[in-house]
VMD Tcl script that draws the C-alpha trace (Angstrom):
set ca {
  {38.60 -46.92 -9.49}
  {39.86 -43.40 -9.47}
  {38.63 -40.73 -7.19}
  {35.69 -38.42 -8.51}
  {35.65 -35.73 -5.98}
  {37.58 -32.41 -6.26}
  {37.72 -29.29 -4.84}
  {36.32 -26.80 -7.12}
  {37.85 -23.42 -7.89}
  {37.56 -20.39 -5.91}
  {35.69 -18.57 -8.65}
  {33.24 -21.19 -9.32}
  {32.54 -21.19 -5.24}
  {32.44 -17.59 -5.61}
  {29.30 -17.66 -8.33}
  {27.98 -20.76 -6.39}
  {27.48 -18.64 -3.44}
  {26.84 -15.43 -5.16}
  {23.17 -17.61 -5.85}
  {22.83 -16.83 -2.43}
  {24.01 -13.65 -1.62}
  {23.04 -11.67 -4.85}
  {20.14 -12.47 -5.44}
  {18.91 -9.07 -7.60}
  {20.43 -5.96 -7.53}
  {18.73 -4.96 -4.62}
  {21.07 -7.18 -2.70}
  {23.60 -5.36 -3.99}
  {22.88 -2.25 -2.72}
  {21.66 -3.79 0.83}
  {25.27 -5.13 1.18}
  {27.26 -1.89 0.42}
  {24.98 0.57 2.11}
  {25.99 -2.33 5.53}
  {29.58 -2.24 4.46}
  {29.05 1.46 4.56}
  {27.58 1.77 7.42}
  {30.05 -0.73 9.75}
  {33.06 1.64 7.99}
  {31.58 4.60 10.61}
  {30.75 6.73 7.99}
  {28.43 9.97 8.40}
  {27.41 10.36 4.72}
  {26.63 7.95 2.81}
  {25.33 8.26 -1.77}
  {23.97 5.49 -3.85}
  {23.67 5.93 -7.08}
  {21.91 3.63 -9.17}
  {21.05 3.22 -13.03}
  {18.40 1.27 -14.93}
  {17.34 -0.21 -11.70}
  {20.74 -1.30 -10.80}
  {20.95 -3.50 -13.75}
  {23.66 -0.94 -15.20}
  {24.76 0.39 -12.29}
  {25.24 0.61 -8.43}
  {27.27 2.85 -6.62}
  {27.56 3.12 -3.19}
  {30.05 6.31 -2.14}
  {30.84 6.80 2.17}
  {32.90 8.75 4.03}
  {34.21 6.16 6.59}
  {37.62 4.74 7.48}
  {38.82 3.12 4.10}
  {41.06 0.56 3.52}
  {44.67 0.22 3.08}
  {46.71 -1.56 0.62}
  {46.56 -5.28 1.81}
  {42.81 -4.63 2.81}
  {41.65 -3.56 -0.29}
  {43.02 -6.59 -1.75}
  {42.04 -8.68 0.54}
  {38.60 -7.77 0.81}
  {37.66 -9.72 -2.37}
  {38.64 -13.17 -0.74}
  {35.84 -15.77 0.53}
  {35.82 -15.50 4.16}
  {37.59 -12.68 4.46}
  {36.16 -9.96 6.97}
  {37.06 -7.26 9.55}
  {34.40 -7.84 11.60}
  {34.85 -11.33 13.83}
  {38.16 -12.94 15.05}
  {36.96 -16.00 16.30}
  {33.59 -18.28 16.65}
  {32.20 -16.47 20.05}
  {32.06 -13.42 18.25}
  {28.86 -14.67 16.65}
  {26.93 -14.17 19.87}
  {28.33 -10.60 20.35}
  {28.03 -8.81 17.10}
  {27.82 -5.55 16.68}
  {28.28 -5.01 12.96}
  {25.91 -5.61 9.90}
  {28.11 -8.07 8.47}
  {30.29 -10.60 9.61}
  {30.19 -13.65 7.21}
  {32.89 -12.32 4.66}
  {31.30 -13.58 1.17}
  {29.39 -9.83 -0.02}
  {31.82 -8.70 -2.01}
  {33.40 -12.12 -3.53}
  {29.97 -12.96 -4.19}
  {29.42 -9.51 -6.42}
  {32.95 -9.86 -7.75}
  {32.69 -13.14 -9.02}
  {28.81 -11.92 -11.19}
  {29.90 -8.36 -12.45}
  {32.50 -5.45 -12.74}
  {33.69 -3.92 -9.68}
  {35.22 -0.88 -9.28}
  {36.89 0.50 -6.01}
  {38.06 2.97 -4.94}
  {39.36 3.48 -1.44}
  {41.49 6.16 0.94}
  {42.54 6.35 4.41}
  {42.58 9.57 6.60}
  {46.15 9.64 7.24}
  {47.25 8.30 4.05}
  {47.81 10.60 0.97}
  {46.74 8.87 -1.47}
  {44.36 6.29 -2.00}
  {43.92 2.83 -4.04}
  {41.71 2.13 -7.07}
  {41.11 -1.47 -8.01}
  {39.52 -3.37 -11.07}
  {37.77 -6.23 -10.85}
  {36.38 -8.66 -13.75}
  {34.31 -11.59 -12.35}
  {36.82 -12.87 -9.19}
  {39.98 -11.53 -12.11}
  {42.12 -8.58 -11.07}
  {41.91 -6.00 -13.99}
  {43.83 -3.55 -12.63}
  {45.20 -1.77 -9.36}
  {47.37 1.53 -9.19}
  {47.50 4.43 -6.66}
  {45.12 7.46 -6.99}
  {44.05 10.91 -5.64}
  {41.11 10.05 -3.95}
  {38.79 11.69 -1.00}
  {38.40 10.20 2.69}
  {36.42 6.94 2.34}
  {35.24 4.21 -0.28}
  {33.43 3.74 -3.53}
  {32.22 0.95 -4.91}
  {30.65 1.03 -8.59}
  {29.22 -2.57 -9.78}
  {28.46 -2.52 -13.56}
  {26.55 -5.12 -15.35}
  {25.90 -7.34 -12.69}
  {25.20 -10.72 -13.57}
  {26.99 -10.53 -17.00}
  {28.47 -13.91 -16.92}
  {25.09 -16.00 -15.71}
  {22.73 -14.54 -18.76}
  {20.47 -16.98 -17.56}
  {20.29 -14.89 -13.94}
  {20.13 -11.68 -15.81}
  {17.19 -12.68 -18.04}
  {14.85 -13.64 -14.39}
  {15.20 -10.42 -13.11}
  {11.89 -8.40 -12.97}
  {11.03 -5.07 -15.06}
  {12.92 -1.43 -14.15}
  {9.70 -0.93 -11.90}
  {10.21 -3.91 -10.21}
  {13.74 -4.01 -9.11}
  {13.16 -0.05 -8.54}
  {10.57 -1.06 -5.72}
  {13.09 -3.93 -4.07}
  {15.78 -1.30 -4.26}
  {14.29 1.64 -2.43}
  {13.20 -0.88 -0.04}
  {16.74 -2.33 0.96}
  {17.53 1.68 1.13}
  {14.66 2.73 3.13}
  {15.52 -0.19 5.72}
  {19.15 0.86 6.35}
  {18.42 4.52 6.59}
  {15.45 4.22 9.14}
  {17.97 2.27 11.33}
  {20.39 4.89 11.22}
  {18.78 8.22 11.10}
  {22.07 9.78 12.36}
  {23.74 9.36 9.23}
  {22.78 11.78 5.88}
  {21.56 9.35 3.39}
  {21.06 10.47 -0.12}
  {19.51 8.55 -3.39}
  {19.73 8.99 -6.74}
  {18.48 6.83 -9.90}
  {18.89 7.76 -13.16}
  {20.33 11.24 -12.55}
  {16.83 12.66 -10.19}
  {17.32 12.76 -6.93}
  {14.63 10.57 -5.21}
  {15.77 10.79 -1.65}
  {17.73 13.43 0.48}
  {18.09 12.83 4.61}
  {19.68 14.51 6.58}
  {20.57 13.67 10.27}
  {17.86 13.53 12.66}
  {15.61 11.51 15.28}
  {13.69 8.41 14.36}
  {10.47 10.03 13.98}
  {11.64 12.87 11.19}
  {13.46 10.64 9.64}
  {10.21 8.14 9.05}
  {8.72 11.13 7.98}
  {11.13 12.34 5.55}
  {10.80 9.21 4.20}
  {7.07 8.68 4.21}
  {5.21 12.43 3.83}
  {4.61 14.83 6.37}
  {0.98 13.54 6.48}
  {3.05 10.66 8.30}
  {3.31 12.77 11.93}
  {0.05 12.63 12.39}
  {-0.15 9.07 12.35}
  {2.46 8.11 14.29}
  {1.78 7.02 17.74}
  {5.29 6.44 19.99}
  {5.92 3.35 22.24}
  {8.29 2.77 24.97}
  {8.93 0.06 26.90}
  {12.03 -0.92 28.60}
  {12.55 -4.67 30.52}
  {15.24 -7.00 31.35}
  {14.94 -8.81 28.65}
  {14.03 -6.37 25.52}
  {13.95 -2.41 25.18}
  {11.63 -1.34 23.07}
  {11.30 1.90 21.06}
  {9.15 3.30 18.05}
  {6.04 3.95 16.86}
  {2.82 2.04 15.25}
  {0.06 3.79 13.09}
  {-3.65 5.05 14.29}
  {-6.37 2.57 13.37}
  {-7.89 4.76 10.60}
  {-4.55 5.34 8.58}
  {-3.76 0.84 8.19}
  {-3.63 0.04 5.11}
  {-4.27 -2.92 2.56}
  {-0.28 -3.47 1.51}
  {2.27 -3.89 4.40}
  {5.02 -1.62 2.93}
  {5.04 0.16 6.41}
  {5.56 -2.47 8.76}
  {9.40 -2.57 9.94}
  {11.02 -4.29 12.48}
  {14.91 -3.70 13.92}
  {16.85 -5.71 16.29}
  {20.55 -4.02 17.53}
  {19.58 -1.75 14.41}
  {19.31 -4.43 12.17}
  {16.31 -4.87 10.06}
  {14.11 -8.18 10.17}
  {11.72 -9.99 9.09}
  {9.34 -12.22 11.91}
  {5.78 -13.43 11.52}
  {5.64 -14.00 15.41}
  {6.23 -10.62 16.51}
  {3.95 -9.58 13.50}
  {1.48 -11.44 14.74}
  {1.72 -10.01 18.39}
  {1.00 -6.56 16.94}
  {-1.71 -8.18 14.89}
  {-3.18 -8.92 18.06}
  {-2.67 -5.55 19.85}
  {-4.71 -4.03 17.66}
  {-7.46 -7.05 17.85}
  {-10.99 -5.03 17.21}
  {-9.85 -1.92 15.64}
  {-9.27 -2.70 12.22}
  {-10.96 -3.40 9.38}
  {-10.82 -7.14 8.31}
  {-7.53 -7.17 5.67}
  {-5.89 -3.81 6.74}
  {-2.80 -3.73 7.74}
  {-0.78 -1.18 10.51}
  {2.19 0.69 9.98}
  {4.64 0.53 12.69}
  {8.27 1.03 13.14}
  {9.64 -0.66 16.23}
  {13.24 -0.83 17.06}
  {13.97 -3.61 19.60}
  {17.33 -3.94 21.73}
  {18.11 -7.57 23.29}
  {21.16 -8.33 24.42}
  {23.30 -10.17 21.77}
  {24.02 -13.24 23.39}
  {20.72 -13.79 23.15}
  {19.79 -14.13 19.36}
  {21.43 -15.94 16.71}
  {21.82 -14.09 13.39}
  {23.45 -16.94 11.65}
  {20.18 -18.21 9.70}
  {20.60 -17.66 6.21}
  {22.90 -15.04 4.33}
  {20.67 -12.64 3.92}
  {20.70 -12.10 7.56}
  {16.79 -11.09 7.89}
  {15.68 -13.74 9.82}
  {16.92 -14.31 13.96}
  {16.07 -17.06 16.64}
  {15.44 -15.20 20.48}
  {15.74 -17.13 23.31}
  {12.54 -16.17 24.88}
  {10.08 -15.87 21.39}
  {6.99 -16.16 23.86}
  {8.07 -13.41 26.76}
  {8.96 -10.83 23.73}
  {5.50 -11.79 21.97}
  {3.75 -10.92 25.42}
  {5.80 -7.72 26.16}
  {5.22 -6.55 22.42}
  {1.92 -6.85 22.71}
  {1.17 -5.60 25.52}
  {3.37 -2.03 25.51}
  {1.30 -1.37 22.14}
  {-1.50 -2.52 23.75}
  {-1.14 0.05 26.30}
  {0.43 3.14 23.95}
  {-3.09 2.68 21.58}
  {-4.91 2.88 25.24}
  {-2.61 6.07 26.77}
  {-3.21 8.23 23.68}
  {-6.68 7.46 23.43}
  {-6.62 5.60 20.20}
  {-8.38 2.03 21.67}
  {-11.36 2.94 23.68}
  {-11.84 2.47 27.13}
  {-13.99 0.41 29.65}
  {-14.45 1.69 32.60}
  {-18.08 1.65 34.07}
  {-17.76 3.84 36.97}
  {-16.37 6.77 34.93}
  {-18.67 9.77 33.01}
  {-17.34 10.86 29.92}
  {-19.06 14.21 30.40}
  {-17.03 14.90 33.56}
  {-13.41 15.06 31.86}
  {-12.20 18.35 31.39}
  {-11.45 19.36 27.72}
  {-7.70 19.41 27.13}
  {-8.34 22.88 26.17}
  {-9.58 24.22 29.56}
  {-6.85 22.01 31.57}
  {-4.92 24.82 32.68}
  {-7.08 27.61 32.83}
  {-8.34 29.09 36.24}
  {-11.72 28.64 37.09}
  {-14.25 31.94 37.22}
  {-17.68 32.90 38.22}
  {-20.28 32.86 35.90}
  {-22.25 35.88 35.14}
  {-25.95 36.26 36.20}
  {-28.24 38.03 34.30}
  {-32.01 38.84 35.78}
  {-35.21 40.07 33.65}
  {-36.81 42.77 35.82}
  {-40.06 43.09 34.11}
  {-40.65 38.94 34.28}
  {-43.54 38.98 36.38}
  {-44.86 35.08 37.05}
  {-48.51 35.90 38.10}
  {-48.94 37.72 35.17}
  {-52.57 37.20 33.01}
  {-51.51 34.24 30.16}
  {-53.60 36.56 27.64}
  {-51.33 39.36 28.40}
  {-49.49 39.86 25.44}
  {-45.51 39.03 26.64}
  {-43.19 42.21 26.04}
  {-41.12 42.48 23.55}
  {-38.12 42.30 26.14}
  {-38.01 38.75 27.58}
  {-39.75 37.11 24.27}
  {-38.48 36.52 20.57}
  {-41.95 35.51 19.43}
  {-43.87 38.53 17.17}
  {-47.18 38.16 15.83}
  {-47.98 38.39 12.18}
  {-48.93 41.75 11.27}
  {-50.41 41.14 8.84}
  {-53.67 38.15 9.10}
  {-54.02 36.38 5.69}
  {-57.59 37.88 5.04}
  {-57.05 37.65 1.31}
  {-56.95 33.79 0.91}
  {-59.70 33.63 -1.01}
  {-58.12 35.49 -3.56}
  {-55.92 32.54 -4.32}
  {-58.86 30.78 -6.31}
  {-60.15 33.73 -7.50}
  {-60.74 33.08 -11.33}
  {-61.28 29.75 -10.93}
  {-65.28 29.82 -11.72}
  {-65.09 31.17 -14.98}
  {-62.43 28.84 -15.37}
  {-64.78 25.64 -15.15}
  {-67.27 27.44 -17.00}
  {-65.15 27.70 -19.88}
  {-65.40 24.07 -20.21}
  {-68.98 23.29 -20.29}
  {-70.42 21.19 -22.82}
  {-71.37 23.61 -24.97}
  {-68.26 24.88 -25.61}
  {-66.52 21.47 -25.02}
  {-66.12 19.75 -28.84}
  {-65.23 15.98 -27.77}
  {-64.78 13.59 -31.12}
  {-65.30 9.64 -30.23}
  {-61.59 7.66 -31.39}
  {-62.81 5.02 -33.74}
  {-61.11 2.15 -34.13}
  {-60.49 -0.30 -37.32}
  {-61.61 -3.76 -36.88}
  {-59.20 -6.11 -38.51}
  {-60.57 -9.57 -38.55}
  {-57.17 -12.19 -38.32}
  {-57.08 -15.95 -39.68}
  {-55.54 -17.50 -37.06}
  {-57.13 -17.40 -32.66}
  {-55.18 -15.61 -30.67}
  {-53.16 -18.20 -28.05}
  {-51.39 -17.09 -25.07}
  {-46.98 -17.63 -25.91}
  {-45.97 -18.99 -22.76}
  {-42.37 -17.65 -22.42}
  {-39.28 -19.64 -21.19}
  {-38.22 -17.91 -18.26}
  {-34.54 -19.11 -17.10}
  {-34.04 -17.89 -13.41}
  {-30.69 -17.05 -11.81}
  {-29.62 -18.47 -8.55}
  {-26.79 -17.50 -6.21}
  {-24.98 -20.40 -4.73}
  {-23.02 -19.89 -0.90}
  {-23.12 -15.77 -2.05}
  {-20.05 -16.86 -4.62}
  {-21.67 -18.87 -7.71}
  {-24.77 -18.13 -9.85}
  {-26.58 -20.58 -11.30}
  {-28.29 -19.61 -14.98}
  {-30.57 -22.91 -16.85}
  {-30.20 -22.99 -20.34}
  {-31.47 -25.20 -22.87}
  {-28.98 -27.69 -22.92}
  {-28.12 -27.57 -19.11}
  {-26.80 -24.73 -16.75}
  {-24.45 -22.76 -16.45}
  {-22.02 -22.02 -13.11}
  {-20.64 -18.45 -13.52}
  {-17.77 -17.28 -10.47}
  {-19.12 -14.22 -9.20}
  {-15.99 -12.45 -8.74}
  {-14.18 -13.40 -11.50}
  {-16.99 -13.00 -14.04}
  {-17.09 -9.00 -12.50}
  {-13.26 -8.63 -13.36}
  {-13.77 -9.56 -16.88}
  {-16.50 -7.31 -17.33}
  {-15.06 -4.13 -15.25}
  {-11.41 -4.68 -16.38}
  {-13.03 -4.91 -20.43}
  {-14.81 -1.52 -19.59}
  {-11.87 0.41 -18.45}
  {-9.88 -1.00 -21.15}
  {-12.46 0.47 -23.41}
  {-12.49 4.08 -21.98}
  {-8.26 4.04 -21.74}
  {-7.62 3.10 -25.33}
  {-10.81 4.30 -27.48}
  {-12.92 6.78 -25.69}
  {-12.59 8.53 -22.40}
  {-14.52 7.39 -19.49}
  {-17.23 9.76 -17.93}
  {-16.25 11.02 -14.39}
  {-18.59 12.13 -11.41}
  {-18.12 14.96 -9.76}
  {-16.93 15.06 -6.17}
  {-18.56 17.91 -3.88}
  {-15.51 18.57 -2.07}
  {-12.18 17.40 -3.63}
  {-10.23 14.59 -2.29}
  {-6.74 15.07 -1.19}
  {-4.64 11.53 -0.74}
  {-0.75 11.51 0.70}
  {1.51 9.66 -0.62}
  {5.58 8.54 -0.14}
  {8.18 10.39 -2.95}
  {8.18 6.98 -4.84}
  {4.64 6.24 -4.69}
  {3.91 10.12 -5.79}
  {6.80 9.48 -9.00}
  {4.82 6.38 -9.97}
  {1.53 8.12 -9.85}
  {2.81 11.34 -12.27}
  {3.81 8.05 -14.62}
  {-0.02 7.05 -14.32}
  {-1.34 9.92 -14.08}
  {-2.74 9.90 -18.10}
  {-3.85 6.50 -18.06}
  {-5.75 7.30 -14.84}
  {-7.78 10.29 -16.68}
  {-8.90 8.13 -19.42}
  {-10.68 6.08 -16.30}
  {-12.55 9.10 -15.61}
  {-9.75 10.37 -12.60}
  {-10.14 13.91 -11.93}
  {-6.72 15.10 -10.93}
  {-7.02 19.04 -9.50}
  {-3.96 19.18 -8.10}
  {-0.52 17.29 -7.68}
  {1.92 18.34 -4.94}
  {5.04 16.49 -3.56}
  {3.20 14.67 -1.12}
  {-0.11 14.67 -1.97}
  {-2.48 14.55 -5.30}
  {-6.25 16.24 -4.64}
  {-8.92 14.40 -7.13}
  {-11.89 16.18 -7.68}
  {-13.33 13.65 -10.21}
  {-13.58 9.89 -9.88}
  {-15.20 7.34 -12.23}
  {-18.92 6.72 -12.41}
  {-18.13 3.10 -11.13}
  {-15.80 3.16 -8.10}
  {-16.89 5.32 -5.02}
  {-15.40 7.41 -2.83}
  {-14.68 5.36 0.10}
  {-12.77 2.88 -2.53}
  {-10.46 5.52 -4.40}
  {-8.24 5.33 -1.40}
  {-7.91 1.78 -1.67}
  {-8.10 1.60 -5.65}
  {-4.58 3.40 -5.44}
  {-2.78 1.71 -2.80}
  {-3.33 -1.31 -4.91}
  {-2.68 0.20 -7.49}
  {0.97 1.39 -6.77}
  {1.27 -2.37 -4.79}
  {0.59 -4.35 -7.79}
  {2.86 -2.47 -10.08}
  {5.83 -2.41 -7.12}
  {5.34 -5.30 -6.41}
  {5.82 -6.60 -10.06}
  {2.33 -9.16 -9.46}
  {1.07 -7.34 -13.05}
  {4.56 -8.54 -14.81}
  {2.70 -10.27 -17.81}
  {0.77 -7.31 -18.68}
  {1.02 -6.33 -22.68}
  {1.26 -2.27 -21.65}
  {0.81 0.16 -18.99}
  {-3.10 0.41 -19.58}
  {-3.61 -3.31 -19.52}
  {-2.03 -3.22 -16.18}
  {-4.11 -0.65 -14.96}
  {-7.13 -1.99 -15.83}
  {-6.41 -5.49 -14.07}
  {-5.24 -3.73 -11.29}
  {-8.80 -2.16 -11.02}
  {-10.83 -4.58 -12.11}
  {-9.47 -6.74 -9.36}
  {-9.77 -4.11 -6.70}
  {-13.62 -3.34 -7.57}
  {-15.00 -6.55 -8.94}
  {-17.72 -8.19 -6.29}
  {-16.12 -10.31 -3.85}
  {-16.98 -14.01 -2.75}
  {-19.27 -13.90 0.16}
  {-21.72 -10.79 -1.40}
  {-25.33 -11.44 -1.42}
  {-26.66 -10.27 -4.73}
  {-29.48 -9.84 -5.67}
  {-31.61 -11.44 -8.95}
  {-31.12 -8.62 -10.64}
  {-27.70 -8.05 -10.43}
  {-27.04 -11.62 -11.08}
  {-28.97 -11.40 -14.19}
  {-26.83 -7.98 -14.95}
  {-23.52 -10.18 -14.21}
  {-24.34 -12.81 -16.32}
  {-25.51 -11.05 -19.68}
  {-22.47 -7.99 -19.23}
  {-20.06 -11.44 -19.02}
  {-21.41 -12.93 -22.05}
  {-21.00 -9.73 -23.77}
  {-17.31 -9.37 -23.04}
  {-14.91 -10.19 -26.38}
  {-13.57 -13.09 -24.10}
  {-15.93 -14.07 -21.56}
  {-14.29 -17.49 -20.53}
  {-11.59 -16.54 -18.26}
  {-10.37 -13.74 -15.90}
  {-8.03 -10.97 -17.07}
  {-5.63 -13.49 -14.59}
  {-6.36 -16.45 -17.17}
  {-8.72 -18.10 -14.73}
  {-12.30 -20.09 -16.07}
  {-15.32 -17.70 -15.30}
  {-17.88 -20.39 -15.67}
  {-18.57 -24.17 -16.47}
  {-21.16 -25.34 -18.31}
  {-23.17 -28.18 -17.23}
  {-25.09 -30.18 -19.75}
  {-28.32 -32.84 -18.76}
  {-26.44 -35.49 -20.26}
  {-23.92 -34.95 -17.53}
  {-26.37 -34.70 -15.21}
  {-28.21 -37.74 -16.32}
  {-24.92 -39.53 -15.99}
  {-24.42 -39.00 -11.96}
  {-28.46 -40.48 -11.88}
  {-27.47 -43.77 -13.59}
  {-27.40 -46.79 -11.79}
}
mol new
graphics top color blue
foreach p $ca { graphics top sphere $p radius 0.5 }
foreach p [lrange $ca 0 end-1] q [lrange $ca 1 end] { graphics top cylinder $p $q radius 0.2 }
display resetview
């Protein structure tokens, strides 16, 4: 029998392990800006087009390449970073695996361009899935450029499962905002579709979270420091009040590298046990530095996920140093029984000297004096009327000849006659069917009908009903609005504030208010009649979350998406008593929907259950 086994061809491993690697152009970018970044440069562009799906360009001032590198850098396995297999457990550079850029060369056009500091000129390379187009000398400036065009252009069926522009946007910016919040010493600028969406300059960790974030961000920001044997920790988490619902603020990075662990999520989780709200989230930014024999990057290719030698001492020291950073800047509260609150000094008056008060002493206060004495005007504020309200009586004056006006001479009173109409038929009481609602474990009602009942979901049923009404008000007729007494001013990132300008005339047909729209901040003065003003925080956040996040993909138009994205947001939730009459309000505004049996997700609303059925579980 012959043999069946062969080794397959290096561009066929190539796309088999681009699967892997490349995953969406976000990948993309999250490889270059590392390549980037391990070439020691100090200024770093990426430029991107129709999401990346056009076009990614990543430009750095680092070392560049020579000659035999710039070939060489397309091979599997081929890297600068690691000479041997101990290396692994001493790394010091983002990459070290050596299949990024076969990986992208074997799914799209590459272009390179590349220059050394001493040399004079540079090298510009061609590349056409794993097939060298081209590669000639150039002028070129200090550093590299890659440009990756139509990624994915020989695997349509890769091409056609990547998300919407909006989508890949949001994974995008992500991958960027990791790298550049572990490096704020290099300038990081972003561009995407020509606008610039992102310029950072060099700084400390803490400006450059907030050139990222907002300025509001500073005032949320509490720092923690901790330094053991076994992990140094640096950083800061978020106040209680500022957590939010989506965890788009939550980063962790070990030797500077960004990762992604429920444990030590779950160890801040638990620093913060008691002070938030049930489904908020913090925002912290830690950056953690173990020593590298102690962690094993080598998990999966995407490099986000590491094993530590001591998970349960780092849970405990995380913990606890946020623990005690909440505590020192008075964010948790404190127990301490044998301490009086009114006894601190105000920071205010901490450094002030201390000086005698001022004594003041009435003269003419004389303590035996006669209580009927009237006090003087000097040591009492109270005065006597001066005038006594003799004239009270004139307040019914006129009222005698007022009731004499209608006496019964004057009064004319005609008797109302009524017709008798004699009927054929007695008159019978109609005893009327009454069909009672009934709330079942605060997330069913119940509603008899004639042929059985029916079982409505509580939440689900509200969706329909709220997402249906702002449907309405979007595309036929603007929604009222109510009036806020003082306007409400909400902060936002750059890329949350670009999506909200995109939303921002949908938004008004709900009956949004919008007085005033800044770079960081929009100020509503108007919300709708429906939503109040404790939720309009939270309306948004999901709002922006849902669309980034790409869960309202199979939405038929910007408005549609909206209006799930509310409805979902405001609808009742499971485990809310209500009460009959808002069951009975639920139930009829359901059955008055265009489609009342399912969700705007495509989910049942209600079963109907008939007495045959019922009759049917009875039978012996």
């Amino acid at each position: 029998m012959s043999s069946i086994i062969q080794l397959l061809p290096d561009h066929v491993a190539n796309q088999i392990a681009a699967g892997e690697v490349v995953q969406r152009p976000a990948s993309v970018v999250k490889e270059l800006l590392e390549n980037a970044v391990d070439a020691k440069a100090t200024d770093i562009k990426l430029i991107i087009k129709d999401a990346g799906k056009s076009l990614v360009q990543v430009i750095d001032n680092g070392v560049g390449m020579s000659v035999t590198d710039a070939r060489l850098c397309f091979e599997r396995h081929a890297t600068s970073k690691i000479r041997q297999a101990e290396d692994l457990f001493s790394l010091h550079t983002k990459g070290f695996r050596g299949e990024a850029l076969a990986s992208i060369a074997a799914i799209a056009h590459v272009e390179m361009k590349t220059r050394q500091d001493q040399e004079e000129l540079g090298h510009h390379i061609i590349m056409e899935g794993s097939k060298l187009v081209s590669q000639e000398l150039s002028v070129l400036p200090k550093g590299t450029s890659f440009a990756i065009k139509n990624l994915f252009f020989n695997i349509p069926a890769r091409r056609n499962f990547l998300k919407s522009d909006t989508v890949e946007h949001r994974h995008i910016v992500d991958e960027f905002q990791r790298v550049a919040l572990a490096h704020p010493n290099i300038y990081f600028t972003f561009y995407h579709n020509g606008s610039e969406l992102f310029n950072l300059p060099p700084s400390n960790s803490r400006q450059r979270i907030v050139n990222i974030f907002s300025g509001k961000t500073n005032e949320k920001l509490v720092p923690v420091q901790e330094t053991t044997e076994i992990v140094s920790i640096q950083g800061f988490v978020s106040k209680p009040e500022f957590a939010k619902k989506s965890r788009s603020e939550q980063f962790f990075f070990v030797n500077n590298r960004f990762i992604k662990s429920g444990y030590l999520h779950h160890a801040i989780m638990a620093a913060y046990e008691g002070l938030l709200k049930d489904g908020s989230q913090p925002s912290y930014f830690l950056y953690l530095d173990v020593p590298p024999h102690s962690i094993d990057i080598n998990i999966h290719p995407t490099k986000t996920e590491i094993k530590f030698d001591d998970e349960n001492a780092l849970y405990a020291i995380l913990r606890s140093s946020i623990k005690h950073s909440l505590g020192q800047f008075n964010v948790a509260p404190l127990l301490d029984f044998e301490r009086d609150s009114n006894l601190d000094t105000p920071y205010e008056y901490k450094d002030r000297e201390t000086s005698f008060p001022t004594i003041q002493v009435d003269g003419n206060y004389n303590p035996f004096a006669s209580s009927t004495k009237q006090p003087s005007a000097s040591h009492s504020n109270f005065r006597m009327p001066t005038k006594a309200a003799s004239s009270w009586e004139g307040l019914y004056m006129g009222l005698n000849t007022a009731v004499d006006d209608f006496t019964e001479e004057n009064l004319e009173i005609e008797p109302e006659t009524e017709t008798v109409v004699s009927t054929l038929f007695e008159d019978h009481e109609v005893q009327k069917t009454v069909y009672k609602t009934y709330q079942i474990h605060k997330k069913y009602i119940v509603n008899p009908i004639k042929s059985g009942m029916v079982i409505v979901d509580q939440q689900r049923a509200h969706q329909r009903v709220l997402y249906e009404q702002f449907l309405t008000n979007m595309t036929i007729q603007q929604a009222s609005s109510q009036q806020l007494l003082f306007p409400l001013r909400l902060f936002f990132s750059s890329n949350e504030m670009q999506l909200i300008a995109e939303l921002k005339e949908a938004l008004v047909n709900t009956g949004f208010v919008f007085e005033e729209t800044d770079d960081e901040y929009v100020q509503i003065s108007g919300i709708p009649v429906n939503v109040n003003e404790s939720e309009v925080s939270i309306l948004l956040e999901q709002l922006l979350s849902d669309l980034q996040d790409g869960i309202l993909e199979n939405s038929f138009s910007q408005n549609d998406s909206i209006a799930k994205s509310m409805a979902k947001s405001l609808a009742v939730k499971t485990g809310t008593y209500l009460t009959e009459k808002e069951q009975e309000n639920l139930v009829n505004g359901l059955f008055a929907c265009k489609d009342p049996n399912v969700s705007p997700f495509h989910k049942p609303t209600f079963i109907t259950l008939r007495v045959e059925d019922l009759d049917k579980k009875f039978a012996l």
